[in-house]
C-alpha positions in Angstrom: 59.2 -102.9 -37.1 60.6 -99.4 -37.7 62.5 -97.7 -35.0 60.4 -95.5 -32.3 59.5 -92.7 -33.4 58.9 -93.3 -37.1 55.6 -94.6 -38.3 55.3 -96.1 -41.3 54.2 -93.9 -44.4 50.5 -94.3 -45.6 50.9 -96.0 -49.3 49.5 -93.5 -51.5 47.1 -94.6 -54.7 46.8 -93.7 -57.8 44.8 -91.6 -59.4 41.6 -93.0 -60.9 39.1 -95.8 -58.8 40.3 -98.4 -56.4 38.3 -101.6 -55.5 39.6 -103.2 -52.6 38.2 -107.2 -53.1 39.5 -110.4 -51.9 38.7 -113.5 -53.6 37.0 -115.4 -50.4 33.9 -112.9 -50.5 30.8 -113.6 -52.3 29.8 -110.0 -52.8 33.4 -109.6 -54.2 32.3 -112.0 -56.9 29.2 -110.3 -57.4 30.4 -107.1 -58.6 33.2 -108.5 -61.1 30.3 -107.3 -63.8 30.6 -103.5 -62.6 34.1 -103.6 -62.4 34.5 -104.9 -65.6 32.0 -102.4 -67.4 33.8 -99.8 -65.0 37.3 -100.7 -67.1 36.1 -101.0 -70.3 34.8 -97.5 -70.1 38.4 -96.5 -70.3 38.3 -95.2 -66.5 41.7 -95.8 -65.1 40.6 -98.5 -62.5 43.3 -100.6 -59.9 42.3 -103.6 -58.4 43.8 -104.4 -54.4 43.6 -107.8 -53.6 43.6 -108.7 -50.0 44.0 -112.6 -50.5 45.1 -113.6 -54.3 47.1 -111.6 -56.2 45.6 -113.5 -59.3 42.0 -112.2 -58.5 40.2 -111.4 -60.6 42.1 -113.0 -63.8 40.8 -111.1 -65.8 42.4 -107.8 -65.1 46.2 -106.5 -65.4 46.1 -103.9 -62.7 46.1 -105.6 -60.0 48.2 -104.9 -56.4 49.0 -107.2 -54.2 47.7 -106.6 -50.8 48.3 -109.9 -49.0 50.8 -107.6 -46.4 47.4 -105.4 -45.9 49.5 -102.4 -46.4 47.2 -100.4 -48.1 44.0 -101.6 -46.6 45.5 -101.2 -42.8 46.5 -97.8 -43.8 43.4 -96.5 -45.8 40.9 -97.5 -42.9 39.3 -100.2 -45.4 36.8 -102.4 -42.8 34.7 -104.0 -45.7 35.2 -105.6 -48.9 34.5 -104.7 -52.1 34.7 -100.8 -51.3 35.8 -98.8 -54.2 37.3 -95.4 -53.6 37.8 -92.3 -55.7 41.2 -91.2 -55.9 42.3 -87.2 -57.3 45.5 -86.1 -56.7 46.7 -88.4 -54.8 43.9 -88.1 -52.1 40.3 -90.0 -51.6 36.9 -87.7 -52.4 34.6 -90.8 -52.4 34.3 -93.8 -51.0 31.3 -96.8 -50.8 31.6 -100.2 -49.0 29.6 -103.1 -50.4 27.4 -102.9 -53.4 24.6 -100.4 -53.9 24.2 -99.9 -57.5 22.9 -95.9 -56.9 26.1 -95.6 -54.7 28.8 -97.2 -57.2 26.8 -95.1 -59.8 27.1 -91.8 -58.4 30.7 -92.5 -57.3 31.7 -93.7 -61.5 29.0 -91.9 -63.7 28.0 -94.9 -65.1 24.4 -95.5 -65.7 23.1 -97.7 -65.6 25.8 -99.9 -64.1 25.8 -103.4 -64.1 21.9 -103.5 -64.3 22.3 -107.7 -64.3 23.0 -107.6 -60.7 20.4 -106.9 -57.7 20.2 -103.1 -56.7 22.8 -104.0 -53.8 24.3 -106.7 -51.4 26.0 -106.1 -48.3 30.1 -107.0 -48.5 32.3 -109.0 -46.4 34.8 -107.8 -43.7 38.1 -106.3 -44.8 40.9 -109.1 -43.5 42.9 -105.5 -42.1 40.1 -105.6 -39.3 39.7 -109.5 -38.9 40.2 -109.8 -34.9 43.0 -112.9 -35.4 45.0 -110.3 -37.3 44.3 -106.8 -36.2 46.9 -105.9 -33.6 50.2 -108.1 -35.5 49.0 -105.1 -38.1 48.9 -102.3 -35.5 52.2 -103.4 -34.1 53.6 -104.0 -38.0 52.2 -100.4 -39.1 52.0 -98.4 -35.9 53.9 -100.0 -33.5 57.0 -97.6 -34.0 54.6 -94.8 -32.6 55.7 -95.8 -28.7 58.0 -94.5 -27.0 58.6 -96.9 -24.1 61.5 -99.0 -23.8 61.4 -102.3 -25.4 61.8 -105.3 -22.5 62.7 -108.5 -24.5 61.9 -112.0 -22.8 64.3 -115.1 -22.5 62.9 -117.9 -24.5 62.8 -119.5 -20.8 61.5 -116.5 -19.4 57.5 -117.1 -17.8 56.1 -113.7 -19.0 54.1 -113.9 -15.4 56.7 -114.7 -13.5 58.9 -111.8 -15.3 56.2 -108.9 -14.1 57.3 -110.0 -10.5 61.0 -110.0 -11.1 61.3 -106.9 -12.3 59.1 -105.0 -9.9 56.1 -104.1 -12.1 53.2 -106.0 -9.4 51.1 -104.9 -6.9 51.5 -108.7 -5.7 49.2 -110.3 -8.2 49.8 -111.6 -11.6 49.8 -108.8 -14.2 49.1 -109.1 -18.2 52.6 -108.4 -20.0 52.4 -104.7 -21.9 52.9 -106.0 -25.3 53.5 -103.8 -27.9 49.5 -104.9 -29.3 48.0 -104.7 -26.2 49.7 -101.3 -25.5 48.4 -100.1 -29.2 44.9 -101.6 -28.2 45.0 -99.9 -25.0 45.3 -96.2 -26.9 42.6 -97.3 -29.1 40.5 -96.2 -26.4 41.2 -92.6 -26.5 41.8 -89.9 -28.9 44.4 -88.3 -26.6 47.9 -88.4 -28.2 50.1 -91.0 -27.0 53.0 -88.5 -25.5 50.5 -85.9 -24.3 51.1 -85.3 -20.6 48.0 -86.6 -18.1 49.9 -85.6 -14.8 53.0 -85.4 -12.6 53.1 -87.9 -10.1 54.0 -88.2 -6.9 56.3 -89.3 -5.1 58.9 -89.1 -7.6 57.3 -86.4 -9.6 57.9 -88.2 -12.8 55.6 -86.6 -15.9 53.2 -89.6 -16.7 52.2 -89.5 -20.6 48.7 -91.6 -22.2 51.5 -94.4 -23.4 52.4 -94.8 -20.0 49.0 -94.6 -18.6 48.1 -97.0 -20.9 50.7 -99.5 -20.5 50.2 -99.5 -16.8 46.0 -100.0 -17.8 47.7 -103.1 -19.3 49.4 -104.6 -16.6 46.1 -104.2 -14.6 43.8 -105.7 -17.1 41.9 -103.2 -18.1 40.1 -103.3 -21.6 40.2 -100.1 -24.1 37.5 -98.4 -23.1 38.4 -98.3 -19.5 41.1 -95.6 -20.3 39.4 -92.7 -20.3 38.6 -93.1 -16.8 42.1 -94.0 -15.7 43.4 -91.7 -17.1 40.9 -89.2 -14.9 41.7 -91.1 -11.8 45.5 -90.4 -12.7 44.4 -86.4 -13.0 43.0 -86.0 -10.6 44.7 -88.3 -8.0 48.1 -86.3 -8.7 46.5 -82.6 -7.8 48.0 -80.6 -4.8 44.5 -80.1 -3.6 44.3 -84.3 -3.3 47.7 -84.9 -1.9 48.7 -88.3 -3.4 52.1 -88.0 -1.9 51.3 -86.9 1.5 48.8 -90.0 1.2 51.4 -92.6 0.7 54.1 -90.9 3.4 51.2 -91.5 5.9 51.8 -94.4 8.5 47.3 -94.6 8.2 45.5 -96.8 6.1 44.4 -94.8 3.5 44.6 -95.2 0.0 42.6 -93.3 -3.0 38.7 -94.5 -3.8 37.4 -93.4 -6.8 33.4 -92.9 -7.4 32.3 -92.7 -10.9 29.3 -90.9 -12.5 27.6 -90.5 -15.6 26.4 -92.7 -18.7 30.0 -94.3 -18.9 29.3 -96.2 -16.0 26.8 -98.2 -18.2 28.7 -97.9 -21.5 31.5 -99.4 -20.0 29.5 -102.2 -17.5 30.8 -100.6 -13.8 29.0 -101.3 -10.6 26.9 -99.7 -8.3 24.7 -102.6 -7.3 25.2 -105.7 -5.7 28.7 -105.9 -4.3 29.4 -102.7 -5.2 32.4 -102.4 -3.1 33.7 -106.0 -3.3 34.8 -108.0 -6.0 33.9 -109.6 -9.6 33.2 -106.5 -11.8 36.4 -105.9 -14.0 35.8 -102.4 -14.8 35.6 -101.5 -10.9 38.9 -103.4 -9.8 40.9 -102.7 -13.2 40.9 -98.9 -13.0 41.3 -98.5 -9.4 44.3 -101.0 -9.9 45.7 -99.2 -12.7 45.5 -95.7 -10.8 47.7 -97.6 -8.5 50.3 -99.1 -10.6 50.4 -95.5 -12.3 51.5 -94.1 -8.5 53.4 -97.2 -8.0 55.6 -98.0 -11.2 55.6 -94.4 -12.8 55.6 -92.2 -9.6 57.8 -94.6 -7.2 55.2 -95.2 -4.4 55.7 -98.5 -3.4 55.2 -100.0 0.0 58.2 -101.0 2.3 58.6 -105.2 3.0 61.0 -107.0 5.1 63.4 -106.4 1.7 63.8 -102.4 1.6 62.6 -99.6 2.6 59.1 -97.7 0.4 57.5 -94.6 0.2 54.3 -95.9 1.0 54.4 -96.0 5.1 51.1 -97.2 5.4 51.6 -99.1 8.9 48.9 -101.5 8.6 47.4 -100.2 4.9 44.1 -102.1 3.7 42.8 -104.2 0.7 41.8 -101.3 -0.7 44.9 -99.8 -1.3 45.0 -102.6 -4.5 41.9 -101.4 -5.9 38.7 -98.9 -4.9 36.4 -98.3 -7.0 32.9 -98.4 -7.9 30.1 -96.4 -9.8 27.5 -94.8 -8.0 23.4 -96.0 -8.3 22.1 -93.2 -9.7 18.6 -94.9 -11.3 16.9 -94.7 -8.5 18.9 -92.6 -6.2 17.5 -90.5 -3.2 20.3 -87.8 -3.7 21.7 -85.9 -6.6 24.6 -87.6 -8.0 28.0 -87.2 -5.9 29.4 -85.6 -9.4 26.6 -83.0 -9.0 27.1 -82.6 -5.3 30.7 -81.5 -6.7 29.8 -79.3 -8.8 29.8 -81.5 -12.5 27.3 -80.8 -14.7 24.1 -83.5 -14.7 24.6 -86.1 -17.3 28.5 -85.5 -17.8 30.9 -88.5 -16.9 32.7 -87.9 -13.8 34.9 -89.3 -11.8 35.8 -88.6 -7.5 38.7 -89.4 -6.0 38.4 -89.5 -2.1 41.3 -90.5 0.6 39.9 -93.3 2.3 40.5 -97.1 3.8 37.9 -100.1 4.2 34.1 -99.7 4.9 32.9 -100.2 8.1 29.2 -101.5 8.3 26.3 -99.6 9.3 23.4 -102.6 10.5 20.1 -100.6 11.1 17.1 -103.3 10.3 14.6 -101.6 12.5 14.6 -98.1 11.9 11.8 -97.1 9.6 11.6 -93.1 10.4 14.7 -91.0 8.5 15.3 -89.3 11.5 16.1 -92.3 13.5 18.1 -93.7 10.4 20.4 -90.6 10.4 20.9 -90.9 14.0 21.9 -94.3 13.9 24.4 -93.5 11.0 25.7 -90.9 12.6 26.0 -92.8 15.9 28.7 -95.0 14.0 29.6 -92.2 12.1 30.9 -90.8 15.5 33.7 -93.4 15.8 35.8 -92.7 12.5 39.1 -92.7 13.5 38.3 -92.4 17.0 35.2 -91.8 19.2 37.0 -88.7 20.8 38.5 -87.3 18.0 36.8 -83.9 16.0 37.3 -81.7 12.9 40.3 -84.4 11.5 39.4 -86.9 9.9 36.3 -86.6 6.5 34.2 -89.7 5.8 32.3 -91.4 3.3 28.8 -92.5 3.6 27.7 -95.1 1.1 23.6 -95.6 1.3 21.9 -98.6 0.4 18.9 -99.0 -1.5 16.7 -100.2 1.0 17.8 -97.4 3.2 17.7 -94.8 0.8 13.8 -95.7 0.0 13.5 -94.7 3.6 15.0 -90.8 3.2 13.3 -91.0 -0.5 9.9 -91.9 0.9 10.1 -89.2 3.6 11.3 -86.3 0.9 14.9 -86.6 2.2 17.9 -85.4 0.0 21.3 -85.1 0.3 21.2 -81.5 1.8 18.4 -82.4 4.1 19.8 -85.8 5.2 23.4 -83.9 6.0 21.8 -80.8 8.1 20.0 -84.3 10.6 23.8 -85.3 10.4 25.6 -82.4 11.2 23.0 -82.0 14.4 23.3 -85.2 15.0 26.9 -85.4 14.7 27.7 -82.4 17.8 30.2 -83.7 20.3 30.1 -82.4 24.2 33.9 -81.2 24.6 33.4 -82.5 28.2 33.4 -85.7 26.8 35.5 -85.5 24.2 38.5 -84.4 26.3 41.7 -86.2 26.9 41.2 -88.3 30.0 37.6 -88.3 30.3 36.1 -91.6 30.4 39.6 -93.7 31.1 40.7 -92.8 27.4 43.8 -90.5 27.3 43.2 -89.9 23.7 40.5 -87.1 22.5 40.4 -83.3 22.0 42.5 -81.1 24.5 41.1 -79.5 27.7 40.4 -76.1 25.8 36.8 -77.7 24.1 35.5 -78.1 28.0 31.8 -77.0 27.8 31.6 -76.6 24.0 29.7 -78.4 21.3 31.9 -79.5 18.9 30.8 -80.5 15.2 32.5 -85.0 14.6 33.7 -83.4 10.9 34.1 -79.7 9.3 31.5 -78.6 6.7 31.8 -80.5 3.7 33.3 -83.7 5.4 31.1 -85.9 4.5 30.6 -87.4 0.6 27.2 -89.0 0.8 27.2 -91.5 -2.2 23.8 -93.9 -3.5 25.4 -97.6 -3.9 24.6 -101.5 -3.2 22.1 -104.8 -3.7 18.3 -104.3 -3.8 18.1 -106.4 -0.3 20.2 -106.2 3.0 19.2 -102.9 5.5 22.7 -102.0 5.3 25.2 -98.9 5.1 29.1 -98.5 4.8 31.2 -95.4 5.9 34.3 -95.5 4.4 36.7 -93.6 6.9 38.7 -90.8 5.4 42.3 -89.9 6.3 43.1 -86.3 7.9 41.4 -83.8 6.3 42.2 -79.7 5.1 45.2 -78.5 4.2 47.1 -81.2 6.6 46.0 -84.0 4.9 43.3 -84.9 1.6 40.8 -82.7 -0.2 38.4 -84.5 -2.4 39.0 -84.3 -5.9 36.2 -84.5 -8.5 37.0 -83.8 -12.5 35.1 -84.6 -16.0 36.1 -87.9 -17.7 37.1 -86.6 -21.2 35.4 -88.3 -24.5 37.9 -91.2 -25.9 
């Protein structure tokens, strides 16, 4: 492989026509007639051969293209496909054979007229899936920047992601140079462009190193783009990744996804929504994390040494949060709307958070008693007796978001039944009161006092078709002091 930095050259072609064939394709065969009247019109004509540099016999210029060179580098993906070549660049190109298309391309009329009017071709062996990425790393490989690790023969490529301090505690898939390359594939962003700073280290995170990290996590291609919004918008000021990990709470990001992607790319917002199984939903939150953890130094403390992460007790979701939001059938506008996205336009939200805590209402069949049993568990994030600190998430379910649909109820309408639901009496909210020291100070004494400040509360559609149940997911402290919610467009690969 050449050094970083120095891709190999594209192989330039002569002038004339080029038909890329390889022996072990039927259609290949087929069109030996065209490319024989083709030469023996005195039109300066170069056969590349993919498999057999002897094929066809009956020719003298023919290049050997068993490295795949030139058919790597010229974006061939079907065999025959003949290209027109002037001054040194292509104007014309057709795959396959279509006698009006290899006619309009050479002139010649009528061309081969033996042959039927067209046949589709075989795939090009610079795209055959056994071979693809040895190619990308042979051809492109030199493009990344990242420092080469080299394995003992010995060395357990699993047990080397541990040893060197890449893990989040489970196994993680080793960044190849291939799998790095396949990685990119899924975005048109250049490799060294600059996604974010991040935190705590402040340590400028490029697309190679997003990607590699999207590696390690297990994420396929197409995943990127959102990871690489999770990484933007999780590294703002306005989110405060690094105030997040210095915390001694539980929090940890949890990132919501809108838009068509979340179908393009097979996400969740159904059954289990939250949990596990889907690959999309636990590969990007994990990569975020690994992002934060191997590029940006936040790594919890163990018995060994000391971290940035304080997290006292953390949660499970500080491997991996996230899921896509229902939006099919969906009481509310989309959370990405709520925020102030554009309809239809991927999205993604990053929220402060820790683990759900259920919401069990089978009874209720009214919305207002819904929102008042919501809101009665809704009262104890954080702590019963604490106000205006901590945000919250609200995760419907189906079944009871038919109940707030039925009744007319959206999201504005179901958060003003909240936020009166939601008014604490400072005479019991202050410190003492009850036998509990903790709670509000003896200043809020004969006041109302609202559980979370306006705009506290991200109501999101998710979950299975059966189970009358909800999940708030407790945010960490909010404002200025603490987390804003962060929602940005996921950019086109």
């Amino acid at each position: 492989m050449s050094s970083p930095g120095t891709p190999e050259a594209k192989p330039t072609l002569p002038d004339g026509f080029i038909a890329v064939i390889k022996e072990d394709c039927p259609t290949c065969g087929l069109v030996l007639p065209a490319l024989q009247q083709i030469h023996d019109g005195k039109i300066q004509l170069t056969i590349v051969s993919q498999d057999n540099p002897n094929f066809p016999p009956e020719f003298d210029t023919i290049v050997d293209d068993q490295s795949l060179e030139i058919s790597w580098h010229h974006d061939i993906e079907t065999v025959p496909t003949l290209l027109r070549i002037e001054n040194g660049l292509e104007v014309d190109r057709t795959a396959g054979w279509s006698r009006p298309d290899w006619e309009a391309i050479t002139g010649i009329r009528p061309l081969a007229p033996e042959l039927p009017a067209q046949r589709p071709g075989c795939g090009s062996l610079s795209v055959d899936p056994n071979l693809r990425d040895e190619l990308a790393v042979r051809f492109t490989g030199s493009i990344l920047e990242g420092r080469r690790i080299e394995f003992g023969v010995l060395e357990d490529e699993m047990e080397a992601g541990f040893d060197r301090g890449w893990s989040d505690g489970l196994p993680v898939t080793p960044p190849t140079e291939a799998r790095v390359l396949r990685m990119l594939e899924g975005t048109s962003r250049a490799p060294q462009d600059v996604v974010a700073i991040v935190p705590p280290n402040l340590v400028e995170a490029t697309v190679e190193q997003v990607a590699i990290n999207a590696v390690l996590a297990g994420c396929k291609p197409e995943y990127l783009p959102v990871v690489l919004a999770a990484v933007e918008a999780s590294c703002t000021e306005t989110f405060n990744m690094h105030g997040l990990l210095a915390t001694t709470y539980f929090s940890g990001p949890v990132l919501v996804v809108n838009g068509p992607i979340v179908q393009r790319i097979g996400m969740n917002g159904g059954n289990n929504a939250l949990g596990q199984g889907n690959r999309a939903n636990m590969t990007i939150g994990r990569a975020l994390q690994l992002v934060v953890r191997n590029l940006g130094g936040g790594r919890p403390g163990d018995h060994k040494r000391d971290g940035v992460d304080m997290g006292m007790l953390g949660s499970p979701g500080k491997l991996s949060f996230c899921f896509a939001e229902r939006e099919a059938d969906s009481p509310f506008t989309p959370l990405s709307v709520a925020r102030g996205i554009e309809p239809g336009v991927d999205a993604i939200t990053v929220f402060a958070g820790h683990g759900p805590t259920a919401i069990a209402d089978q009874i209720s069949r009214t919305p207002e008693s819904l929102a008042a049993s919501m809101a009665s568990v809704l009262r104890t994030v954080a702590h019963p007796k604490l106000a205006l600190a901590f945000d919250a998430m609200l995760v419907v379910s189906p079944e009871h978001g038919r109940i707030f649909s039925e009744a007319g109820w959206d999201r504005a309408r179901l958060l003003q039944e909240l936020e009166q639901d939601l008014l604490l009496d400072g005479d019991e909210m202050i410190r003492g009161a009850g036998g509990i020291a903790e709670g509000l100070p003896e200043a809020f004494a004969g006041s109302q006092i609202p559980k979370f400040r306006p705009g506290g509360i991200q109501v999101v559609h998710a979950g299975g078709d059966a189970g009358l149940f909800s999940a708030i997911i407790g945010g960490w402290v909010s404002g200025s002091m603490g987390s804003e919610p962060v929602t940005v467009p996921i950019g086109a690969p």
